[in-house]
N, C-alpha and C positions, 0 to 999 in steps of 0.2 A: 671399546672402540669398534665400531660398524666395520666389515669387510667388505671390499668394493669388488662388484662383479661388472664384468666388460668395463664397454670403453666411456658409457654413460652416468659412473660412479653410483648405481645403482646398491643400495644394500642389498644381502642373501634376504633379508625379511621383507623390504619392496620389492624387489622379486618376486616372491612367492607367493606375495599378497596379490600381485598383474596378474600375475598366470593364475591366481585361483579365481579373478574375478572373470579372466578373460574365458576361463572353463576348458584352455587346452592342453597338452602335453607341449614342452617346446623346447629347444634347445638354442643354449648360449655359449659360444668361442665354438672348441673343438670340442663334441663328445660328451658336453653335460647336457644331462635328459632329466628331465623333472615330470610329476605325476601332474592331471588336469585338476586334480584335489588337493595338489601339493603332500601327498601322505608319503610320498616316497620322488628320493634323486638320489641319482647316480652320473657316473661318470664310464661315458662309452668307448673303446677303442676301436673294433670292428665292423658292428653291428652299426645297422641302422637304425635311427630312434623309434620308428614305425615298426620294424623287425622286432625290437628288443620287448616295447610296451606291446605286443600282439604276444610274443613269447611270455612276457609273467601274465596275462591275463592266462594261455593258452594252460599254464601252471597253475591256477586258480580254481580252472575249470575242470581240471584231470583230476586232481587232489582239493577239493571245496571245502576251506573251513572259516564260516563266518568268523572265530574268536580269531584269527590270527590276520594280522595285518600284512597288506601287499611289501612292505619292505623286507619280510623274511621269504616272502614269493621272488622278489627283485635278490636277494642274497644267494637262491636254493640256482637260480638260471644266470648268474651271474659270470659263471664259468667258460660259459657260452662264448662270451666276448671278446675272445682270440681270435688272431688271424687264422689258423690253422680250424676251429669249428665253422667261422662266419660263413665260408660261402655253403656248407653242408645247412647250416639254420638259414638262411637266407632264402635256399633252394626248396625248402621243408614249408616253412612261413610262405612262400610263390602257391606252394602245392597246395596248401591249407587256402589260403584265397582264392585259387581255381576251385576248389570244393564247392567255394559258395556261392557256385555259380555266377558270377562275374560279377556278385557284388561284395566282394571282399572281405576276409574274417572282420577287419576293422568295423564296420558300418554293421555287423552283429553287436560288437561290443557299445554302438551308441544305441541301438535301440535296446541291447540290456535283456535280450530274451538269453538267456542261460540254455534253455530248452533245444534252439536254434541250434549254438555254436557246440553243447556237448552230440548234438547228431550230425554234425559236420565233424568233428571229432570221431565218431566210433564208427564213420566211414575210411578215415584212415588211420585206426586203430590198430592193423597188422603192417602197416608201414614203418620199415627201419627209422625211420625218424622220428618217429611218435614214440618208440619202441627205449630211441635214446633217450630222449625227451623225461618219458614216466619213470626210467630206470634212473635216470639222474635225481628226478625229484624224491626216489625213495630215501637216500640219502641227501641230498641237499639240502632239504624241507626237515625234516625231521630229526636228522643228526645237528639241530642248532640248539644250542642249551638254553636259550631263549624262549623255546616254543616248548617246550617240557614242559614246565607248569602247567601251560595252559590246559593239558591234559591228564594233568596229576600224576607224573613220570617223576618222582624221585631223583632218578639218576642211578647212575650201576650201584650195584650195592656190596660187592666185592672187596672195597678196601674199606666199607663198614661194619663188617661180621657179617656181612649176605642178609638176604630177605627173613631168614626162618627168626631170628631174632630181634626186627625190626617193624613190624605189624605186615606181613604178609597177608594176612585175613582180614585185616581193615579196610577195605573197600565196601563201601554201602550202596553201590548201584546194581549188586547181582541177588 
């Protein structure tokens, strides 16, 4: 049986078919945000949808890896979305779009120049908020056990008798 979203008994899957055909990000009731590719949705409390999708791109683009998908970028900045972070990310995201000189980190992400938005980025590079920003994504991004493989991370190896008896020296890319 189909799940109905809002008040037009729409399914989650005609949904997501609209907004992929319609090519935007958008949000339905209170605080669900969906991707303009449909590859990722989430559900927002503080943040504004604008805010949130400039923040996992702003993730993307600090920490770049084509094999892993925006939904473990949406997972690692997900944190964010507290009353008590929002107006500090809010404030951060304002700052990052005065960077770009009045035309906004957004309007970098539709023209898709990469090149752009990381030199609007390592202009506030030493700011506390970018600062929180990459220090959160160390862990957020990477402590997902999902995104392990994608790099050939095992996992701890401690409650398997550790590396030294487990192929430590099998790695074939050095």
């Amino acid at each position: 049986m189909a799940t109905k979203v809002g008040s037009k008994g729409l399914t989650r899957r005609q949904l997501l078919a609209r907004a992929t055909a319609a090519g935007a990000s958008f949000v339905v009731g209170s605080g669900f945000m969906a991707a303009r590719d449909a590859a990722w949705a989430t559900e927002l409390s503080a943040l504004k949808p604008t805010t949130f999708a400039t923040l996992v791109q702003m993730a993307r683009d600090i920490y770049p890896h084509d094999k892993i998908d925006d939904q473990y970028y949406v997972l690692a900045v997900k944190g964010y979305d507290t009353a008590d972070a929002a107006p500090e990310i809010e404030a951060g995201i304002a700052a990052l779009d005065a960077a770009a000189r009045g035309k906004g980190f957004a309007n970098y992400l539709e023209t898709g120049w990469e090149r752009d938005r990381v030199d609007l980025l390592r202009g506030m590079e030493e700011s506390p908020f970018f600062q929180k920003i990459r220090g959160g994504l160390v862990t957020g991004l990477y402590n997902q056990k999902a995104v392990w493989p994608i790099f050939g991370y095992e996992g701890e190896s401690y409650s398997k008798g550790g590396y030294i008896n487990r192929g430590f020296d099998d790695i074939d890319w050095l």
